[in-house]
N, CA, C and O atoms as a GROMACS GRO file, in nm:
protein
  440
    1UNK      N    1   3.899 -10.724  16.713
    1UNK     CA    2   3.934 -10.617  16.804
    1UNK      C    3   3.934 -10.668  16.948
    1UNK      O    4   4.025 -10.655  17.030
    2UNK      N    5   3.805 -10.734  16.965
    2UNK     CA    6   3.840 -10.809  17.134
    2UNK      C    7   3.905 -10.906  17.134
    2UNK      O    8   3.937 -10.946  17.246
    3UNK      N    9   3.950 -10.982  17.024
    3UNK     CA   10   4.059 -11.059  17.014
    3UNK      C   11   4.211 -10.986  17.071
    3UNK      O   12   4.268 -11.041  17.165
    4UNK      N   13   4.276 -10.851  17.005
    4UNK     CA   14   4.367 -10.787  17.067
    4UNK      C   15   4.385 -10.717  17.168
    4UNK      O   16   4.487 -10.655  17.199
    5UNK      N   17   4.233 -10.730  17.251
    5UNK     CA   18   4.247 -10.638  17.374
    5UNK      C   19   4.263 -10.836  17.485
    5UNK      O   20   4.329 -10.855  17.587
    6UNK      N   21   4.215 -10.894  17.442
    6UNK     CA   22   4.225 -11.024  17.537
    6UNK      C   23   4.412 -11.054  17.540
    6UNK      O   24   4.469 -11.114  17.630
    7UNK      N   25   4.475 -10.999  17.430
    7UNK     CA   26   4.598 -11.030  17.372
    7UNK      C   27   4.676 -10.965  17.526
    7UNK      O   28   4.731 -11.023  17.619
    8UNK      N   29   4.646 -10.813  17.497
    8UNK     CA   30   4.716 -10.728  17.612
    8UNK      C   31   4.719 -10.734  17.669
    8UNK      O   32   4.819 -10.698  17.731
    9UNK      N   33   4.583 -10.804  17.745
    9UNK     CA   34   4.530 -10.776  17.910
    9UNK      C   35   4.583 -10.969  17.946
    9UNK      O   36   4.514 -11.035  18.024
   10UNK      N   37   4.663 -11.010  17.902
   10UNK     CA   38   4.704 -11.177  17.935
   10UNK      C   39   4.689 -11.195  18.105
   10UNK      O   40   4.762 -11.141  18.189
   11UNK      N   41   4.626 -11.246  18.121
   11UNK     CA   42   4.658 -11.281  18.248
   11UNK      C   43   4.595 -11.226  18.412
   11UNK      O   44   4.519 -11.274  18.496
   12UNK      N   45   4.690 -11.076  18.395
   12UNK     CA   46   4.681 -10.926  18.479
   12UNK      C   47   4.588 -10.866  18.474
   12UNK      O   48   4.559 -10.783  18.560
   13UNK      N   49   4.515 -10.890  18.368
   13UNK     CA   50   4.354 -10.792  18.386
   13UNK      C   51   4.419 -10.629  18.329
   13UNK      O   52   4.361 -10.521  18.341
   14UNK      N   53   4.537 -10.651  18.274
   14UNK     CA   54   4.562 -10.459  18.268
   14UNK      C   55   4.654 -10.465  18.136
   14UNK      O   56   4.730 -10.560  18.114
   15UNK      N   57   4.643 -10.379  18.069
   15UNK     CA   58   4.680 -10.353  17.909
   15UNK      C   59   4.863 -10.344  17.903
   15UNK      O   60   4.940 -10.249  17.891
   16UNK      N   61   4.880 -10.458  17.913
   16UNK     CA   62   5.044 -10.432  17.966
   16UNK      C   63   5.087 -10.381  17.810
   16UNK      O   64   5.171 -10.292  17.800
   17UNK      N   65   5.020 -10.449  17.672
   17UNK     CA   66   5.108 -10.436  17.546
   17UNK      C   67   5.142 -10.279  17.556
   17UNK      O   68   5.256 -10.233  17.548
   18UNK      N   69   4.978 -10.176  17.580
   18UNK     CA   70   5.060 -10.037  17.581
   18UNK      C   71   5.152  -9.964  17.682
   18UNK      O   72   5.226  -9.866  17.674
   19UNK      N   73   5.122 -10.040  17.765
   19UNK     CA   74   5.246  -9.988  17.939
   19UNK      C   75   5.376 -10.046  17.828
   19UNK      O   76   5.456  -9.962  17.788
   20UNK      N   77   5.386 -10.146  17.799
   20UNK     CA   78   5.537 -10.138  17.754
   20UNK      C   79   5.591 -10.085  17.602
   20UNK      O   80   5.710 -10.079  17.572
   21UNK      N   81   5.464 -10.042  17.502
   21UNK     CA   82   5.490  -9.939  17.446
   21UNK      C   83   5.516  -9.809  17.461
   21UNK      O   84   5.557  -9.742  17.366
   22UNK      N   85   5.492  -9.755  17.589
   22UNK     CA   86   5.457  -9.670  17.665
   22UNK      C   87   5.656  -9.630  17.699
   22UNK      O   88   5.692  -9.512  17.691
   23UNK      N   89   5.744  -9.723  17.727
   23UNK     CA   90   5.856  -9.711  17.717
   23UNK      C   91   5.968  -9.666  17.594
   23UNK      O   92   6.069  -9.596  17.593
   24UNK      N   93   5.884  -9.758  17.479
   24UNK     CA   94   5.967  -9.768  17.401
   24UNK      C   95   5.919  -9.621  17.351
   24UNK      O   96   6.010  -9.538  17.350
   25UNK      N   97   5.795  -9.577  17.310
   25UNK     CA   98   5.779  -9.446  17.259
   25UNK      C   99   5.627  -9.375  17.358
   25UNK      O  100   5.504  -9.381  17.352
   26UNK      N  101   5.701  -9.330  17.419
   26UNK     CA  102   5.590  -9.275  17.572
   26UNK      C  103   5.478  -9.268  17.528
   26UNK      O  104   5.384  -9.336  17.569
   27UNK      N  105   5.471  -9.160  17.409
   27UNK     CA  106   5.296  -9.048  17.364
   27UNK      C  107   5.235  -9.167  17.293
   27UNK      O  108   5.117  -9.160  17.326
   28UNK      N  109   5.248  -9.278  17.210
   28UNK     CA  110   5.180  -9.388  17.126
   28UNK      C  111   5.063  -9.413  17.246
   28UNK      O  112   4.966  -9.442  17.176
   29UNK      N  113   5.032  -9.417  17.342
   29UNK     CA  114   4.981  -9.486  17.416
   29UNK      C  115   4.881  -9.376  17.453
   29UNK      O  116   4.774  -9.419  17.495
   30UNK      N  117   4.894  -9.237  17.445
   30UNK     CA  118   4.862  -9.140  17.472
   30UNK      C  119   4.740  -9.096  17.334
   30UNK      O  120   4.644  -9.030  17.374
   31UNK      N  121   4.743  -9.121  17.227
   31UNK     CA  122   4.716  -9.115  17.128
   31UNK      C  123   4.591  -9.229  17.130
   31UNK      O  124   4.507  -9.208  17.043
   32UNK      N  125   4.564  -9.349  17.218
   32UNK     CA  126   4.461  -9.368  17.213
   32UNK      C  127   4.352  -9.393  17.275
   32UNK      O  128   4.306  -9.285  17.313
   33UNK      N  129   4.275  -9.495  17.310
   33UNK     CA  130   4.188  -9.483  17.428
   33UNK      C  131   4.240  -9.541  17.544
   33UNK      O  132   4.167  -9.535  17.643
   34UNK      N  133   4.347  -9.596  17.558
   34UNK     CA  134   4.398  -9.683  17.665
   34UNK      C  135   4.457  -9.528  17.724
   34UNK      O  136   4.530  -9.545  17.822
   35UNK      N  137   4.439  -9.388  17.685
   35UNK     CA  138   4.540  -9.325  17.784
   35UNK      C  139   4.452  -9.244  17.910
   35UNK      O  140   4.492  -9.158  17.988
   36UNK      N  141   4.312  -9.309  17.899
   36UNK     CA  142   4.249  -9.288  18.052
   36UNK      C  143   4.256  -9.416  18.155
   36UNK      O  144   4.188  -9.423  18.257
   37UNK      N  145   4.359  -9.524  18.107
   37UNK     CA  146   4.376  -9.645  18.194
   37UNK      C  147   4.473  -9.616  18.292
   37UNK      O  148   4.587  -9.600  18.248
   38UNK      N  149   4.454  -9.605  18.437
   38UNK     CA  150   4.562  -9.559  18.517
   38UNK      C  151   4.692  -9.665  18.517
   38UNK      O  152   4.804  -9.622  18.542
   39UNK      N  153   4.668  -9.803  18.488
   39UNK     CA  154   4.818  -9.880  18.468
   39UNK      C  155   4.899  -9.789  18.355
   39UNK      O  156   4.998  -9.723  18.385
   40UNK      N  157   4.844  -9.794  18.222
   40UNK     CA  158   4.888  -9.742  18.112
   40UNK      C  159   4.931  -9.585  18.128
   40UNK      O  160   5.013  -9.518  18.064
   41UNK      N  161   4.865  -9.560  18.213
   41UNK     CA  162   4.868  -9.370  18.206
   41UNK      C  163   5.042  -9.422  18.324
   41UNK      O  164   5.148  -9.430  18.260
   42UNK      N  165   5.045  -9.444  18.442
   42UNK     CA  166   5.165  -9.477  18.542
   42UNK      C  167   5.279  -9.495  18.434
   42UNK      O  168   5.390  -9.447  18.456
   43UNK      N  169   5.250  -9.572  18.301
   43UNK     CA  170   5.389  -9.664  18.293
   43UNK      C  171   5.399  -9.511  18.149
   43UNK      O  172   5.508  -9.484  18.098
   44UNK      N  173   5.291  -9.447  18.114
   44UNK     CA  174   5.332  -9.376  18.034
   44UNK      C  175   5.414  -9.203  18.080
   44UNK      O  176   5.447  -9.108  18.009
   45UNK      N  177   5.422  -9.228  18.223
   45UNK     CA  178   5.493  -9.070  18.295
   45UNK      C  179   5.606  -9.160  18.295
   45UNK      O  180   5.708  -9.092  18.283
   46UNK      N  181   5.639  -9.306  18.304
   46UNK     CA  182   5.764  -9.376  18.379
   46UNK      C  183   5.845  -9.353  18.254
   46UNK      O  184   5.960  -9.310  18.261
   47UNK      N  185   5.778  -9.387  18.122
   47UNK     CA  186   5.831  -9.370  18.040
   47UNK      C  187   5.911  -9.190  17.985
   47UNK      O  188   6.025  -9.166  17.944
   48UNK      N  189   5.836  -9.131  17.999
   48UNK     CA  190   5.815  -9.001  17.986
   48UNK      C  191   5.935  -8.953  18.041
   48UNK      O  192   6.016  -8.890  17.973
   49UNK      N  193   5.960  -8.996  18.233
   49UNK     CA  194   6.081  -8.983  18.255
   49UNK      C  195   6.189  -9.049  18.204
   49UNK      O  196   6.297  -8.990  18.216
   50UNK      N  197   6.188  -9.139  18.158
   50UNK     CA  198   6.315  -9.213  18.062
   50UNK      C  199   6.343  -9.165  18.015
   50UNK      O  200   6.462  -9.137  18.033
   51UNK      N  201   6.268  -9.094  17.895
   51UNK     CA  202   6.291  -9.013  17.795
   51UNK      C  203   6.378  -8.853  17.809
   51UNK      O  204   6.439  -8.782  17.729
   52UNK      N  205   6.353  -8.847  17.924
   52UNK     CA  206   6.369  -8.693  17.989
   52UNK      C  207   6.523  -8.741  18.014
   52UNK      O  208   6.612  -8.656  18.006
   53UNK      N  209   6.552  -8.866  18.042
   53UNK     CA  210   6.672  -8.868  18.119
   53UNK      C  211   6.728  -8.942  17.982
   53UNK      O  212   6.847  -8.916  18.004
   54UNK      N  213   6.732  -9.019  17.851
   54UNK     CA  214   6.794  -8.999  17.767
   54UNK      C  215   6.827  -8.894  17.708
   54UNK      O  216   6.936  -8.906  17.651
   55UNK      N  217   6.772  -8.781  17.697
   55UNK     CA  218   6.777  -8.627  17.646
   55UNK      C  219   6.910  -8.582  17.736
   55UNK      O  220   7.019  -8.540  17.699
   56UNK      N  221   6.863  -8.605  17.857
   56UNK     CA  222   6.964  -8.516  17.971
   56UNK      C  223   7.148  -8.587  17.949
   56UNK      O  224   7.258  -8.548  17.988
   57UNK      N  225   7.107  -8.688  17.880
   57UNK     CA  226   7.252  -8.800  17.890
   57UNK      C  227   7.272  -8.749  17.757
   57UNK      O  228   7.393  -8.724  17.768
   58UNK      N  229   7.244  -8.716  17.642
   58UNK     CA  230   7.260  -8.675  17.543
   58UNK      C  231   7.342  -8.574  17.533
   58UNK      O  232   7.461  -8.571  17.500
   59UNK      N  233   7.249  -8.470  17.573
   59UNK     CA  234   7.339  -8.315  17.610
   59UNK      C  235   7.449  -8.317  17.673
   59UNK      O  236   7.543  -8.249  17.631
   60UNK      N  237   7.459  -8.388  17.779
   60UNK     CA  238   7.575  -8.447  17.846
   60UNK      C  239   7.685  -8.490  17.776
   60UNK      O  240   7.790  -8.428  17.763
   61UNK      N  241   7.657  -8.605  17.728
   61UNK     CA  242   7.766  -8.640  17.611
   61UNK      C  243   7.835  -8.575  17.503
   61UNK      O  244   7.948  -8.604  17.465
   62UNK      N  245   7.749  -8.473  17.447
   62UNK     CA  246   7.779  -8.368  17.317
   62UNK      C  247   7.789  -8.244  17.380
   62UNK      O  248   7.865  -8.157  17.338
   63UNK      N  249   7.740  -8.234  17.447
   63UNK     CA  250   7.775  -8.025  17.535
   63UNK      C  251   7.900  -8.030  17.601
   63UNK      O  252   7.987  -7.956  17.556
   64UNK      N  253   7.936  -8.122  17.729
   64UNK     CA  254   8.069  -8.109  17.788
   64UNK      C  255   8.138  -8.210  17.748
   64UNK      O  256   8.108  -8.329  17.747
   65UNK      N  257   8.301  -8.122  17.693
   65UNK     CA  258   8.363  -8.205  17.594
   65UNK      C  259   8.463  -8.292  17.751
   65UNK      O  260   8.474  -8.242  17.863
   66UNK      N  261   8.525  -8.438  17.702
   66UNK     CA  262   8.590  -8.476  17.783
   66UNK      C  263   8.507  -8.612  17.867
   66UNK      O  264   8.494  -8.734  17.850
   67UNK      N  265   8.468  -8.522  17.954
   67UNK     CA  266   8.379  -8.588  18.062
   67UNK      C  267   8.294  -8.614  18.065
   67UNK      O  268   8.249  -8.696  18.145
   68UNK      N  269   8.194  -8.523  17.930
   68UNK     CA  270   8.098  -8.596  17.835
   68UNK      C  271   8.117  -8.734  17.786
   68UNK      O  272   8.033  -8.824  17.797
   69UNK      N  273   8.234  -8.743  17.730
   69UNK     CA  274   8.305  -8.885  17.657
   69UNK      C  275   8.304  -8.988  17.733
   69UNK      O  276   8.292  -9.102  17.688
   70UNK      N  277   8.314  -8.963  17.845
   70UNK     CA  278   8.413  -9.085  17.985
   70UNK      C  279   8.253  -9.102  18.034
   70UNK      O  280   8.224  -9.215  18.073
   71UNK      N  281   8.143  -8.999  18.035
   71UNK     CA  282   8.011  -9.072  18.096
   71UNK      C  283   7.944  -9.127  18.017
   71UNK      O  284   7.847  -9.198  18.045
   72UNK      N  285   7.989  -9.100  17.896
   72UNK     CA  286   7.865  -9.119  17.799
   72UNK      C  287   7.820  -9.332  17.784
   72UNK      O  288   7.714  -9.393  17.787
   73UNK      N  289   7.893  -9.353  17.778
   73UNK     CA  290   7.888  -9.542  17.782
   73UNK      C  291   7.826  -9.572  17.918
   73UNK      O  292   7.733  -9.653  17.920
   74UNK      N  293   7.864  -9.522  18.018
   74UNK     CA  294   7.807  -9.575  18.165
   74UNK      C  295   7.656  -9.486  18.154
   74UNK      O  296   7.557  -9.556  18.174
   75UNK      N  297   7.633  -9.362  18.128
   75UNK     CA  298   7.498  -9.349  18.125
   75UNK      C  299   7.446  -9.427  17.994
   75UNK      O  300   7.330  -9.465  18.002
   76UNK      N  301   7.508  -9.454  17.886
   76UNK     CA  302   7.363  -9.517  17.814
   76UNK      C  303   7.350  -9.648  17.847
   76UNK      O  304   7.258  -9.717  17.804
   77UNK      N  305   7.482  -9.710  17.960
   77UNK     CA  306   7.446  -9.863  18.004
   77UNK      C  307   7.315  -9.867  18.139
   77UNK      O  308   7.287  -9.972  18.196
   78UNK      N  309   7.269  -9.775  18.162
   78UNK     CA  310   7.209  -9.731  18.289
   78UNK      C  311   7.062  -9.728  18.214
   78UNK      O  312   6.974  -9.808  18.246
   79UNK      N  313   7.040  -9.601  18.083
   79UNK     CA  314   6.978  -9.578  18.056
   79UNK      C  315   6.876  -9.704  17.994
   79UNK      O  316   6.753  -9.698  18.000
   80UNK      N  317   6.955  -9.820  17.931
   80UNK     CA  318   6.889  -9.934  17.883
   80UNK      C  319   6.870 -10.040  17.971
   80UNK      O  320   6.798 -10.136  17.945
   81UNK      N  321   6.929 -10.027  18.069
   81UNK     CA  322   6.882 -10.093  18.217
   81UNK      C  323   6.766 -10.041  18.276
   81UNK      O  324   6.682 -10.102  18.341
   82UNK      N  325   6.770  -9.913  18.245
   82UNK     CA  326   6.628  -9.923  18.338
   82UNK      C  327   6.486  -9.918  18.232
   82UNK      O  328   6.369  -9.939  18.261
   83UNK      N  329   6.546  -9.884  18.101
   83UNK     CA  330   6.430  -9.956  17.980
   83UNK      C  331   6.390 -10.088  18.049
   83UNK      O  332   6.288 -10.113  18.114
   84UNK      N  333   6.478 -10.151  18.024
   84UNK     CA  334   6.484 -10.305  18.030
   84UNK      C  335   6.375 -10.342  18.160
   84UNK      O  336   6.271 -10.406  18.149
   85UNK      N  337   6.424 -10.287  18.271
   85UNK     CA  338   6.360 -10.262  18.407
   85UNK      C  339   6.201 -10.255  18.398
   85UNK      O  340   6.130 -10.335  18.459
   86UNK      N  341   6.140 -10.132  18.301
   86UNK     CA  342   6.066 -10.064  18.262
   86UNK      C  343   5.975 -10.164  18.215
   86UNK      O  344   5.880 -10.208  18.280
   87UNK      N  345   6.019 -10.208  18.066
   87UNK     CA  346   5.913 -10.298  18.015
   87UNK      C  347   5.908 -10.418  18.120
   87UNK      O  348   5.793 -10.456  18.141
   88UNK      N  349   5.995 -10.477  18.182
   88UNK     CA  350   5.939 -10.610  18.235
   88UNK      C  351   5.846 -10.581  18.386
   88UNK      O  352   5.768 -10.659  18.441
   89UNK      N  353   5.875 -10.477  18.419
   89UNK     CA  354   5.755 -10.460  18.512
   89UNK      C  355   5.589 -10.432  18.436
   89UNK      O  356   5.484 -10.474  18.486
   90UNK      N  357   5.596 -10.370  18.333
   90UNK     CA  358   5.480 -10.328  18.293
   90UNK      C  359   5.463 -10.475  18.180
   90UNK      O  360   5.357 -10.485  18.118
   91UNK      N  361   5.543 -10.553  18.165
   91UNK     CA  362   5.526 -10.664  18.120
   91UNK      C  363   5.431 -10.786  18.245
   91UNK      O  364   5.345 -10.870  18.216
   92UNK      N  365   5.474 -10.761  18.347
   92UNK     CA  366   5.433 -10.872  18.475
   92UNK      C  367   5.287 -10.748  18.490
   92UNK      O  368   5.217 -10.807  18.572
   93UNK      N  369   5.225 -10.640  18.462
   93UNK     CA  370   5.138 -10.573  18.548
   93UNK      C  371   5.168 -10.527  18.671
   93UNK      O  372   5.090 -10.535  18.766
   94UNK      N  373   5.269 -10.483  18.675
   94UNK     CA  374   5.313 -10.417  18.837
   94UNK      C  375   5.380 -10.292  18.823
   94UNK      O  376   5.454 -10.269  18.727
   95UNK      N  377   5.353 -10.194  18.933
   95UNK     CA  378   5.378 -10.032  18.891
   95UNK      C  379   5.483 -10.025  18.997
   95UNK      O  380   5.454  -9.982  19.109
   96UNK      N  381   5.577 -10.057  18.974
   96UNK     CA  382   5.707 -10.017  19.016
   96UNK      C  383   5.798  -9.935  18.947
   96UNK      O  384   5.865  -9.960  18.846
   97UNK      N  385   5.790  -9.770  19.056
   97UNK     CA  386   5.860  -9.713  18.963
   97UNK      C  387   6.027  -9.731  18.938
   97UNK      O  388   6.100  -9.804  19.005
   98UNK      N  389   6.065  -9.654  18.833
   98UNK     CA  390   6.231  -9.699  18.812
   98UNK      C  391   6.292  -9.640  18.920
   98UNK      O  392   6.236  -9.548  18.980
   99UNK      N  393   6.446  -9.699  18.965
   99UNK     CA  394   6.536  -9.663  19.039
   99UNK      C  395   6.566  -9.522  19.019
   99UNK      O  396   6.550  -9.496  18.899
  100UNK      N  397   6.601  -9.425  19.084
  100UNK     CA  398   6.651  -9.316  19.126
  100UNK      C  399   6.573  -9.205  19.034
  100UNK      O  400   6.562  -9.091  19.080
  101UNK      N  401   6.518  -9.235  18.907
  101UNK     CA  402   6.448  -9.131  18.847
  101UNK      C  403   6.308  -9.183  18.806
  101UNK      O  404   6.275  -9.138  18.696
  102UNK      N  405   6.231  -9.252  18.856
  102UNK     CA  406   6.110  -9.282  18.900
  102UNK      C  407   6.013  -9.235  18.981
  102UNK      O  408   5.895  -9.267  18.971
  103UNK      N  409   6.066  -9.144  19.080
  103UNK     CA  410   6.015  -9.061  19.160
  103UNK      C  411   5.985  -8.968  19.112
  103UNK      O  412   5.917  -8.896  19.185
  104UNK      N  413   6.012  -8.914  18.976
  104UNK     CA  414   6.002  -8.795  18.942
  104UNK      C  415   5.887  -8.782  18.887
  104UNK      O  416   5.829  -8.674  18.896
  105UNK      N  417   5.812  -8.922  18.796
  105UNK     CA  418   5.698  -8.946  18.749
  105UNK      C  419   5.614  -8.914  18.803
  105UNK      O  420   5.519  -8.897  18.726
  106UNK      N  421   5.583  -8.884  18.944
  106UNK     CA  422   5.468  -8.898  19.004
  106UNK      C  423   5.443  -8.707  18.974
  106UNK      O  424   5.367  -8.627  19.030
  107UNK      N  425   5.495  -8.698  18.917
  107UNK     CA  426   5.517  -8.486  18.880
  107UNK      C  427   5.425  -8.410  18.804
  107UNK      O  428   5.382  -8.295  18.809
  108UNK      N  429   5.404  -8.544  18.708
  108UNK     CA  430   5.327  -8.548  18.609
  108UNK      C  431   5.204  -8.524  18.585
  108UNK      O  432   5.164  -8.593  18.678
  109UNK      N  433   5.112  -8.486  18.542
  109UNK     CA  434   4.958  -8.434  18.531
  109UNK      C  435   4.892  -8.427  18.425
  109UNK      O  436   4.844  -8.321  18.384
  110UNK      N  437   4.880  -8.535  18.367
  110UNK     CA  438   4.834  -8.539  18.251
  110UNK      C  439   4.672  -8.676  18.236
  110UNK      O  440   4.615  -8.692  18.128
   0.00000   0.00000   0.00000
């Protein structure tokens, strides 16, 4: 067990494995004791908003016909950019939030 917490904390002193699980599926991280760690708790609202904004690109794509179609490729090329964005900051230990919907994280209260 302190073998896999030495695993996470490489380097940074801070549990990056769940900050960047924390992207791929926000609440996993939430579910265990790492979700009173303020790195882990930051990267799990960053995530949270990702999620909020794949949903919002979703509806987008399938609710308005047309222009749904014509956004739908440029938002999900955006949307995995700022994944991408996501884990490698919480990969290095650094709380940088994402471009343009990163700000919204800080909303959060959990």
């Amino acid at each position: 067990m302190e073998e896999t917490q030495k695993t996470q904390q490489q380097g940074t002193g801070k549990k990056t494995g769940m900050a960047i699980l924390a992207y791929i599926i926000f609440f996993i991280p939430l579910l265990t004791n790492d979700k009173d760690d303020p790195f882990v708790k930051y990267h799990v609202k960053q995530g949270l908003v990702l999620f909020i904004y794949w949903v919002a690109a979703w509806i987008i794509a399938t609710v308005i016909p047309i222009i749904g179609w014509i956004l739908s490729p440029a938002l999900n090329i955006i949307g995995i950019i700022l994944l991408i964005m996501g884990i490698v900051h919480a990969a290095d230990g650094k709380e940088v939030p994402l471009p343009v919907i990163g700000k919204y994280a800080s909303k959060f209260e959990f």
